[in-house]
VEXNU-893433 format. One record per atom (N, C-alpha, C): residue number from 0; chain; atom name; x, y, z. Coordinates in nm, 2 decimals. Layout:
 miti domar fike      X      Y      Z
  NUM     A   CA      X      Y      Z
...
//
This chain:
 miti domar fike      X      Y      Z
    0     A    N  -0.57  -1.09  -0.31
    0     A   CA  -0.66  -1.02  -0.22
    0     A    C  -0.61  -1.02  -0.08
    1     A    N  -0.62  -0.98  -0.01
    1     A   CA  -0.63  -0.92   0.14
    1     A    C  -0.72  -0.99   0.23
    2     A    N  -0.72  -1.07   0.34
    2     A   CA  -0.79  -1.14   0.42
    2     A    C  -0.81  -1.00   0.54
    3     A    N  -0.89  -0.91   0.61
    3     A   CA  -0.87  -0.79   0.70
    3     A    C  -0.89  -0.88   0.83
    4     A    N  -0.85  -0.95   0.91
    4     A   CA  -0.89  -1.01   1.08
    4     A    C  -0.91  -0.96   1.17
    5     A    N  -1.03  -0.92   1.27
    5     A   CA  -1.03  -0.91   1.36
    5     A    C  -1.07  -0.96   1.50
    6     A    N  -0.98  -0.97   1.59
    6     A   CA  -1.02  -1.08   1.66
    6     A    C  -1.07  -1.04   1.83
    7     A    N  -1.17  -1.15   1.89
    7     A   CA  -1.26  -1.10   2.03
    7     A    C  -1.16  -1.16   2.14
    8     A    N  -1.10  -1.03   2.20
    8     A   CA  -0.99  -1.10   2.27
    8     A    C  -1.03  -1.19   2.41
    9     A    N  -1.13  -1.16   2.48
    9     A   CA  -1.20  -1.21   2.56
    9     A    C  -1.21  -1.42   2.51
   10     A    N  -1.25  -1.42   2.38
   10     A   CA  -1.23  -1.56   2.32
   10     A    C  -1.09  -1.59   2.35
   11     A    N  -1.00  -1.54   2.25
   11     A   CA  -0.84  -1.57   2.23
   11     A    C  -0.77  -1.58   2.35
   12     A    N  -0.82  -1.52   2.50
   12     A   CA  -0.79  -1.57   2.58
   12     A    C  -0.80  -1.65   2.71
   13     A    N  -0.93  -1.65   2.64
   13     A   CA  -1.00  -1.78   2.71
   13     A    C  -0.89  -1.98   2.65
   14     A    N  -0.85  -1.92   2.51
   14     A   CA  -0.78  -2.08   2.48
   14     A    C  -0.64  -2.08   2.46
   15     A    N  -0.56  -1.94   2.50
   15     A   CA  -0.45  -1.89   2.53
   15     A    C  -0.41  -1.83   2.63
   16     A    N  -0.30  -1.83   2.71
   16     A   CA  -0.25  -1.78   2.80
   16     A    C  -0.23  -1.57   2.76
   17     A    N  -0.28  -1.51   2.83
   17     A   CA  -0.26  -1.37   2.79
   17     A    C  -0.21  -1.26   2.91
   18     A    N  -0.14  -1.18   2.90
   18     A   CA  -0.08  -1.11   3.03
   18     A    C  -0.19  -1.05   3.09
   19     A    N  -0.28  -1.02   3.04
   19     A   CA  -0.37  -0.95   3.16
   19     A    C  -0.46  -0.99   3.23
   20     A    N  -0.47  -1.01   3.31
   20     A   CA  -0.64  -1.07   3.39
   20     A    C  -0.75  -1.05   3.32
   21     A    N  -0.83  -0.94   3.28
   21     A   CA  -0.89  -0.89   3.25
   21     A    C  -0.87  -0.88   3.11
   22     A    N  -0.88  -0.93   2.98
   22     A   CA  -0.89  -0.90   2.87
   22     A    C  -0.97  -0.80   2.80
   23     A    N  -0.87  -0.70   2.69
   23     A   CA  -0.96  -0.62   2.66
   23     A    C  -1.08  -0.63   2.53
   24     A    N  -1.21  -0.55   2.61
   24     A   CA  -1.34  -0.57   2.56
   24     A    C  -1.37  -0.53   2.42
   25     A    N  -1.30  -0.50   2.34
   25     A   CA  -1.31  -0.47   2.20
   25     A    C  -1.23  -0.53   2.10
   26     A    N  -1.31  -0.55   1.95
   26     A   CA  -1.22  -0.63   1.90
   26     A    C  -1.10  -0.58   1.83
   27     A    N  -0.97  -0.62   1.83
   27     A   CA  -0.86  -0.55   1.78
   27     A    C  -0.83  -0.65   1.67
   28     A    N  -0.70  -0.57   1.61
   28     A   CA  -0.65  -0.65   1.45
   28     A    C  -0.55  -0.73   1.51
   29     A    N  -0.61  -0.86   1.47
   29     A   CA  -0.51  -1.00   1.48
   29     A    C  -0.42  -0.95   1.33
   30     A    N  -0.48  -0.94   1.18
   30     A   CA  -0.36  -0.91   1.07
   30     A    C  -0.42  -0.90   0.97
   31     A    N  -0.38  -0.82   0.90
   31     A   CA  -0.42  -0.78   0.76
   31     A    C  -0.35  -0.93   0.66
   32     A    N  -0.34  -1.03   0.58
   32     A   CA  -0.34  -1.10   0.54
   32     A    C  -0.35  -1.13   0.41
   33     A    N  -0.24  -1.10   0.36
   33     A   CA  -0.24  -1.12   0.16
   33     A    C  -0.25  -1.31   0.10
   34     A    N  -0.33  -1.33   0.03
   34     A   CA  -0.38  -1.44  -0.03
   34     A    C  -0.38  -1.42  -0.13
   35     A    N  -0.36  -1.57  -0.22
   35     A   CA  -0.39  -1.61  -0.34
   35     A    C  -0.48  -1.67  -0.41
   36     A    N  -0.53  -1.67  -0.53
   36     A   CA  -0.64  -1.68  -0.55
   36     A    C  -0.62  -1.86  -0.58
   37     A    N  -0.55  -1.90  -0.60
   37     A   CA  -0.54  -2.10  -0.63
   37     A    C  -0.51  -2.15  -0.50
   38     A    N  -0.51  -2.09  -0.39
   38     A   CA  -0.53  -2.15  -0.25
   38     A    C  -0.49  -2.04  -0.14
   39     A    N  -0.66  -2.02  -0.12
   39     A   CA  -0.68  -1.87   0.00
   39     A    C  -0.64  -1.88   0.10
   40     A    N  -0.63  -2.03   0.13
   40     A   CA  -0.55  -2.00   0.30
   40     A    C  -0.43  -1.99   0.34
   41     A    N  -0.31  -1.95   0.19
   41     A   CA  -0.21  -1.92   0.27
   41     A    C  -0.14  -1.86   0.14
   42     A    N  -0.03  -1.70   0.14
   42     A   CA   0.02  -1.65   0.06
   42     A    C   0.09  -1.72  -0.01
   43     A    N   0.12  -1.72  -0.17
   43     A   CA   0.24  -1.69  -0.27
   43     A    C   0.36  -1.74  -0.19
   44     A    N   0.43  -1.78  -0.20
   44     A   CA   0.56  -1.74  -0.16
   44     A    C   0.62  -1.63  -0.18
   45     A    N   0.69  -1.55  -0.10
   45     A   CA   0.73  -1.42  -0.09
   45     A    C   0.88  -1.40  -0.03
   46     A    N   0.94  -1.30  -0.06
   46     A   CA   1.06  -1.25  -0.01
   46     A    C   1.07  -1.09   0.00
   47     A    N   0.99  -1.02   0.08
   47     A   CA   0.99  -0.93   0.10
   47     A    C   1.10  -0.91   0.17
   48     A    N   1.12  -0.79   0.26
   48     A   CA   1.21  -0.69   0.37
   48     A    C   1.15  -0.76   0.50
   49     A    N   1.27  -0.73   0.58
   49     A   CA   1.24  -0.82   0.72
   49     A    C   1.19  -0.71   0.77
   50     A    N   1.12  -0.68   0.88
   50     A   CA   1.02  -0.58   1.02
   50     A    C   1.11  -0.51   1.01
   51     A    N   1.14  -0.41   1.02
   51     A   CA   1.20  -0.28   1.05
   51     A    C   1.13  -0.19   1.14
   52     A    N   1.16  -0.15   1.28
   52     A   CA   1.05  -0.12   1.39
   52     A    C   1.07   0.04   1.38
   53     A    N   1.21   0.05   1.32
   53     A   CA   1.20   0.24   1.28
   53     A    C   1.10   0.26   1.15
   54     A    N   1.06   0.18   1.07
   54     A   CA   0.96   0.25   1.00
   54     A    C   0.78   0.25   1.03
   55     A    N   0.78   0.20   1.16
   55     A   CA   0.67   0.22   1.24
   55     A    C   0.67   0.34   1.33
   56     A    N   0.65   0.47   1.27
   56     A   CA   0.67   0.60   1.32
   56     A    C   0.61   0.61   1.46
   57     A    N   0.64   0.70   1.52
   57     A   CA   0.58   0.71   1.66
   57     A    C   0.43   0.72   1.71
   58     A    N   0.39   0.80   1.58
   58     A   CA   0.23   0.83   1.63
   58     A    C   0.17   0.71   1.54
   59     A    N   0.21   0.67   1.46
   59     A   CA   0.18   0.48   1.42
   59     A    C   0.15   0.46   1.51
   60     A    N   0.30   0.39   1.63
   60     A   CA   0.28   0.30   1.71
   60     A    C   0.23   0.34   1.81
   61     A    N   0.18   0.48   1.84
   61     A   CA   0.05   0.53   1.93
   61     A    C  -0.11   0.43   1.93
   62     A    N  -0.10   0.43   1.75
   62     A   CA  -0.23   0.43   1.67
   62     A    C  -0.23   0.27   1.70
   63     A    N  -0.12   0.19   1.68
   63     A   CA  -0.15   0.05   1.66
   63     A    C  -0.12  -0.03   1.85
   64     A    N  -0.08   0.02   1.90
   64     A   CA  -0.09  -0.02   2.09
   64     A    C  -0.26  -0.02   2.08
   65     A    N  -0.38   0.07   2.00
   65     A   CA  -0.46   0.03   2.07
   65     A    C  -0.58  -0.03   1.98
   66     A    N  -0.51  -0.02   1.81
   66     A   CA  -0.62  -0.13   1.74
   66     A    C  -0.50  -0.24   1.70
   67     A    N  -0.43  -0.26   1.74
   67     A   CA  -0.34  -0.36   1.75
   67     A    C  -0.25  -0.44   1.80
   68     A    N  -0.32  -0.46   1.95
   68     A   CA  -0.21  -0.45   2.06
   68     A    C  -0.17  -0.62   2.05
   69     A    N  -0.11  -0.65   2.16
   69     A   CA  -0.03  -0.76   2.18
   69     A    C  -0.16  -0.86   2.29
   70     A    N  -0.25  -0.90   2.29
   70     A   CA  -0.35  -0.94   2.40
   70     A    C  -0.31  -1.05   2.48
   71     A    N  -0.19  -1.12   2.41
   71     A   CA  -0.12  -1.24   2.45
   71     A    C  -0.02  -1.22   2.60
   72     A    N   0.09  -1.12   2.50
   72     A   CA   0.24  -1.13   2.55
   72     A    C   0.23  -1.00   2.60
   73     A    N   0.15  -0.95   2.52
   73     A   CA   0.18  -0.80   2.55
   73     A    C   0.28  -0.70   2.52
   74     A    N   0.40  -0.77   2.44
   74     A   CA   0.46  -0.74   2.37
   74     A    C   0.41  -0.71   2.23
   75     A    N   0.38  -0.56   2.22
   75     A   CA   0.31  -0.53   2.05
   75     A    C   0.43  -0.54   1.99
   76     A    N   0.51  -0.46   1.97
   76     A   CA   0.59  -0.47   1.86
   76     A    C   0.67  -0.58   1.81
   77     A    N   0.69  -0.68   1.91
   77     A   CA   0.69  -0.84   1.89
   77     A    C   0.62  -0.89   1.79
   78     A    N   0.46  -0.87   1.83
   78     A   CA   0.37  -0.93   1.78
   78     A    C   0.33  -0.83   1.61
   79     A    N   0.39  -0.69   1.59
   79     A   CA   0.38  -0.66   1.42
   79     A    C   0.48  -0.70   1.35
   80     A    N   0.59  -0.71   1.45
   80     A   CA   0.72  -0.80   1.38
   80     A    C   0.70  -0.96   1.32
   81     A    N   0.62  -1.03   1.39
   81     A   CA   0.59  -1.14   1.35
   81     A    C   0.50  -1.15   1.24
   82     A    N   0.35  -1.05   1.28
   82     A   CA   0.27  -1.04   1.15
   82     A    C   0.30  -0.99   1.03
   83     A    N   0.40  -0.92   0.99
   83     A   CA   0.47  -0.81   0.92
   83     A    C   0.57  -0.97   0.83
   84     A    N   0.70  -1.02   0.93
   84     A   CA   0.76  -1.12   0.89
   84     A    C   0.67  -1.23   0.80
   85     A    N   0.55  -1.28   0.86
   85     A   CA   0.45  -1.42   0.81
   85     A    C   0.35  -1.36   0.70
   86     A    N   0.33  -1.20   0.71
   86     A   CA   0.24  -1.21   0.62
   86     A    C   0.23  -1.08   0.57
   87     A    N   0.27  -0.96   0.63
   87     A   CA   0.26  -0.83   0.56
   87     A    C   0.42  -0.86   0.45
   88     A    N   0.50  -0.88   0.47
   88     A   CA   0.64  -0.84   0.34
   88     A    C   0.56  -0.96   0.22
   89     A    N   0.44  -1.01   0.23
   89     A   CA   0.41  -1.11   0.12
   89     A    C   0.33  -0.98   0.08
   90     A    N   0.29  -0.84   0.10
   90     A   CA   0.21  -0.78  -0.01
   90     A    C   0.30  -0.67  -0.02
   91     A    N   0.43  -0.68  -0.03
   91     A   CA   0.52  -0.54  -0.06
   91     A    C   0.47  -0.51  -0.21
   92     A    N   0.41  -0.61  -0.28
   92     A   CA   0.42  -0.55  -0.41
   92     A    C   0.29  -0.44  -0.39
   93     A    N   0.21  -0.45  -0.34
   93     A   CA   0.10  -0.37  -0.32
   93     A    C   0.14  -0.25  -0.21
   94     A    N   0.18  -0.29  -0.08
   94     A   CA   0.20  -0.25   0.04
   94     A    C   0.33  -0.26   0.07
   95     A    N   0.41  -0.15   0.12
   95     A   CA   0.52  -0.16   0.18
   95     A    C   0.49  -0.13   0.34
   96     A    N   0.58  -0.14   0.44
   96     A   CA   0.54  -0.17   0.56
   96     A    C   0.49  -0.07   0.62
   97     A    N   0.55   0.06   0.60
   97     A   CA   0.45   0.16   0.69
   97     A    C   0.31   0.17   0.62
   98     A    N   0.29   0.14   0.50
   98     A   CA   0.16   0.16   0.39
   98     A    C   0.09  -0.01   0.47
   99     A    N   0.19  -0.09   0.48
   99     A   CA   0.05  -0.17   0.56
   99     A    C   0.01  -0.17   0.65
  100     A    N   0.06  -0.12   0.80
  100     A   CA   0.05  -0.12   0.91
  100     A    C  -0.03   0.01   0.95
  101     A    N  -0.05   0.14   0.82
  101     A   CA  -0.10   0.24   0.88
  101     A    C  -0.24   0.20   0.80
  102     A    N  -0.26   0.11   0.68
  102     A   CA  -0.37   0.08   0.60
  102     A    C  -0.47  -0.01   0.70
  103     A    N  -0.38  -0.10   0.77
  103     A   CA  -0.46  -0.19   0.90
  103     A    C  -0.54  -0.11   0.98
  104     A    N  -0.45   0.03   1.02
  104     A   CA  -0.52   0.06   1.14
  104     A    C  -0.66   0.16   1.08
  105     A    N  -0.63   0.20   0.97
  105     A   CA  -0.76   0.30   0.86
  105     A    C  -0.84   0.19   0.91
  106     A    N  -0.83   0.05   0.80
  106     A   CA  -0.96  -0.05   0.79
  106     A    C  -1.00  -0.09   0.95
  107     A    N  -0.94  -0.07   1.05
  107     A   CA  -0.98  -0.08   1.15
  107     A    C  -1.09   0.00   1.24
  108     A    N  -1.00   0.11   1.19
  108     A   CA  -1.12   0.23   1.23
  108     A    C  -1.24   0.28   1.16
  109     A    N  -1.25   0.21   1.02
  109     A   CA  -1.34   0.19   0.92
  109     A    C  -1.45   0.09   0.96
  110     A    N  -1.39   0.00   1.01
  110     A   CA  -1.49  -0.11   1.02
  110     A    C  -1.44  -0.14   1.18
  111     A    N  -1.53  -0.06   1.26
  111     A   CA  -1.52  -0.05   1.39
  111     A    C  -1.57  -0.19   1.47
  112     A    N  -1.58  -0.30   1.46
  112     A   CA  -1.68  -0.43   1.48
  112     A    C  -1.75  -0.42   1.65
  113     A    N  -1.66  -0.34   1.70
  113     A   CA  -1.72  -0.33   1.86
  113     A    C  -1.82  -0.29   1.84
  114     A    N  -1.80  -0.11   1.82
  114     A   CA  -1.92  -0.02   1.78
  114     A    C  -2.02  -0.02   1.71
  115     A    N  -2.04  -0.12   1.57
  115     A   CA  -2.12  -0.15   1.51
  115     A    C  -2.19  -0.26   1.60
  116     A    N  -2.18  -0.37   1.67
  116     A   CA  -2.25  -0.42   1.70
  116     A    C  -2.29  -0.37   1.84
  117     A    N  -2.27  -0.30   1.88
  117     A   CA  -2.27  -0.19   1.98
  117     A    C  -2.42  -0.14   1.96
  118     A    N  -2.39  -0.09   1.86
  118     A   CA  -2.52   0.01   1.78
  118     A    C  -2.62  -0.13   1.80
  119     A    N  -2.63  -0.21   1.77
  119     A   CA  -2.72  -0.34   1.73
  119     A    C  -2.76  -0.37   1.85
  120     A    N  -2.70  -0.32   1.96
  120     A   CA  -2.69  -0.39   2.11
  120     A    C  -2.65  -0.51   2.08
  121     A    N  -2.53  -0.57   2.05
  121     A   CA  -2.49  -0.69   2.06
  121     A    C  -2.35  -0.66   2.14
  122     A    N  -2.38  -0.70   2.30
  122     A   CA  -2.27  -0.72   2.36
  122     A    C  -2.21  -0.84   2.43
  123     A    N  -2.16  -0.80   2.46
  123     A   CA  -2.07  -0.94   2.55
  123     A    C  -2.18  -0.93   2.65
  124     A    N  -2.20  -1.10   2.72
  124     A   CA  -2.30  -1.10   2.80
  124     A    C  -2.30  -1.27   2.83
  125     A    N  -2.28  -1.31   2.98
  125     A   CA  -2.28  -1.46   3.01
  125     A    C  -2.37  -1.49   3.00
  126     A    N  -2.50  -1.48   2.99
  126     A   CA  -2.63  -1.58   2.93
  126     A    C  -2.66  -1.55   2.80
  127     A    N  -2.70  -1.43   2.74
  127     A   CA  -2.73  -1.38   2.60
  127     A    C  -2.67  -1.46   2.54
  128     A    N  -2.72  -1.50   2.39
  128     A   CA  -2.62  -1.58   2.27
  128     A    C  -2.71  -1.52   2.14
  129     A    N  -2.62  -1.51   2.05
  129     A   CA  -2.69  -1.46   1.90
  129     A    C  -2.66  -1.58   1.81
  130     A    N  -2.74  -1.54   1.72
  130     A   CA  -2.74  -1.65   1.62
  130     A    C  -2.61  -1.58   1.52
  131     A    N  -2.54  -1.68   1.45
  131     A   CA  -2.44  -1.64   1.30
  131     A    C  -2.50  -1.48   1.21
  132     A    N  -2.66  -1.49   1.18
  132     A   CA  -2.71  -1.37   1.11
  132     A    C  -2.71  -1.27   1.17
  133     A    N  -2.74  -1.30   1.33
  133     A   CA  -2.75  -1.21   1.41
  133     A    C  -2.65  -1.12   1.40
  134     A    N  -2.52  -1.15   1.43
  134     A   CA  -2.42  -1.08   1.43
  134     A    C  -2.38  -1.03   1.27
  135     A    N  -2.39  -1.11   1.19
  135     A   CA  -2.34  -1.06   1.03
  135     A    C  -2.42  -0.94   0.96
  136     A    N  -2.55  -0.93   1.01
  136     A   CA  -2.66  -0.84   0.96
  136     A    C  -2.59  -0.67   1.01
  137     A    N  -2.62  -0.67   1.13
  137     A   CA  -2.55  -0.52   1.13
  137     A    C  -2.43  -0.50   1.08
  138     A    N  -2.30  -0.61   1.07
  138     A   CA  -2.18  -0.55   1.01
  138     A    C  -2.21  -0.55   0.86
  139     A    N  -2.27  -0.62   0.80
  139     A   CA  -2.30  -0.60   0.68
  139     A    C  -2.34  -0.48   0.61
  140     A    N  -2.46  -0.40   0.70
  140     A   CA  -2.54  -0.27   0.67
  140     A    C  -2.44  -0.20   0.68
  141     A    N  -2.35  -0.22   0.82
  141     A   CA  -2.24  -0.11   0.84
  141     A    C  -2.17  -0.08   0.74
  142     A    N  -2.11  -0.21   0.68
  142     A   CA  -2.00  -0.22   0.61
  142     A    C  -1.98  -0.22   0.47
  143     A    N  -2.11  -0.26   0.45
  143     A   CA  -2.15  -0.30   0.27
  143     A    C  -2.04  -0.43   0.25
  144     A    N  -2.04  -0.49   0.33
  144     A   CA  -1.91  -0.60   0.34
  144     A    C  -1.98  -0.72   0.39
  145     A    N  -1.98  -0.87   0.34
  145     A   CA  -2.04  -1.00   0.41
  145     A    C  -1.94  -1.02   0.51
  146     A    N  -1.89  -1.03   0.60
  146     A   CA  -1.80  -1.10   0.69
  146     A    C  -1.81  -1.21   0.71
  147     A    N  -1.69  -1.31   0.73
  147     A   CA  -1.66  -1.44   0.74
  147     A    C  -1.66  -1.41   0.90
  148     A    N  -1.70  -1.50   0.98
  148     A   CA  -1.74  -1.53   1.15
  148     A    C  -1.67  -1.66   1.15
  149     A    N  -1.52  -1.65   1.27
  149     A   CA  -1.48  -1.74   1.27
  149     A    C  -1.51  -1.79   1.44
  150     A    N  -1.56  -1.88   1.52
  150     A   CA  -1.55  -1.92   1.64
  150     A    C  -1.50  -2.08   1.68
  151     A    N  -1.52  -2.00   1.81
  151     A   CA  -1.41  -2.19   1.87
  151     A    C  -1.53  -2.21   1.97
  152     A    N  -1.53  -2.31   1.96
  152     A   CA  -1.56  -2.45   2.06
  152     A    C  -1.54  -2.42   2.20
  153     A    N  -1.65  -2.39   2.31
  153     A   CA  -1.63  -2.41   2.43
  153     A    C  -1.72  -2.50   2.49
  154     A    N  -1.71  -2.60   2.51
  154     A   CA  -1.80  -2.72   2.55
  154     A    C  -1.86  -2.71   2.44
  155     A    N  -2.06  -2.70   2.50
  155     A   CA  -2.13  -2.70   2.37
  155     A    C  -2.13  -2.53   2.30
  156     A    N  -2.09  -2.46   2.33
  156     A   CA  -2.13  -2.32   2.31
  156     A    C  -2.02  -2.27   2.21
  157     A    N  -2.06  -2.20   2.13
  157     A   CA  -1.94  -2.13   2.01
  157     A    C  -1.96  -1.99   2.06
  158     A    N  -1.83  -1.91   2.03
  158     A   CA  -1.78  -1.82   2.08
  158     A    C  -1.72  -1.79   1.99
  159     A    N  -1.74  -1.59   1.95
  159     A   CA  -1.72  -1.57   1.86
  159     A    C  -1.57  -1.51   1.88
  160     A    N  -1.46  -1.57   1.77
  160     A   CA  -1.32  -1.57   1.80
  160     A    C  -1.32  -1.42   1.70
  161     A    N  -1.31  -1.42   1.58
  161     A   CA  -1.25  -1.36   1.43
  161     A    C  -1.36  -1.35   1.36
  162     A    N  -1.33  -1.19   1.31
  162     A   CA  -1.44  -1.12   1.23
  162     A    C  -1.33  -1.13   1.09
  163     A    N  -1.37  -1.15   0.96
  163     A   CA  -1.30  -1.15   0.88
  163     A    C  -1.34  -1.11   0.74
  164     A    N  -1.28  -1.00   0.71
  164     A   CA  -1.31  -0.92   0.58
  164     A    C  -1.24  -0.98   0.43
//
């Protein structure tokens, strides 16, 4: 199966160095993520095809600068070369690389997580805080999907990092 991640870049750069001052306010795809079922947290061993950045067509890499950018380095195509190397050539048998990278950006725009919790009025906000249901409830109705909520540790406060399908 397929792990779908998406991550609240505002968190990711709060515990990481990121090029921009300002991080952007919506959640984008950290990686689409092939797993096994005798230990989920990390692929099969694989040998797929290394990144090839000519089969990331142009209006792809239109599509993925903006549900898949780079929030770090800012280097995108760096950053599908790496996810593609570690974890998309582990589902060639399913997915070959333009079939994963254009499948990412579908489930992305399928399961919008900004805008769904948008609809809920659940925004970013320095006093406001939601509870775990709070936030899983509308993506669920959205989605017909349970989401895994992953957050980090900031003093006493959790912060939502990764939405995970």
């Amino acid at each position: 199966y397929f792990q779908f991640v998406q991550q609240w870049p505002p968190t990711n750069c709060k515990f990481r160095k990121c090029s921009k001052p300002r991080p952007l306010q919506r959640f984008t795809i950290h990686g689409l993520w092939p797993s096994n079922y005798s230990n989920p947290t990390r692929p099969s061993n694989c040998t797929g095809l290394q990144f090839e950045a000519r089969k990331v067509y142009p209006q792809l890499q239109s599509d993925l600068k903006i549900s898949w950018p780079d929030v770090e380095s800012g280097n995108d195509t760096k950053f599908w070369e790496d996810e593609w190397n570690k974890h998309g050539k582990c589902s060639e048998q399913t997915l070959n690389q333009r079939q994963y990278f254009e499948r990412s950006h579908a489930m992305w725009t399928s399961f919008n997580i900004t805008e769904i919790l948008q609809n809920a009025s659940i925004v970013p906000h320095p006093t406001k805080t939601w509870s775990y249901s709070d936030i899983v409830a509308p993506i669920k109705t959205a989605t017909e999907r349970t989401p895994l909520l992953r957050c980090k540790l900031d003093k006493k406060t959790q912060l939502l990092h990764e939405v995970v399908f």
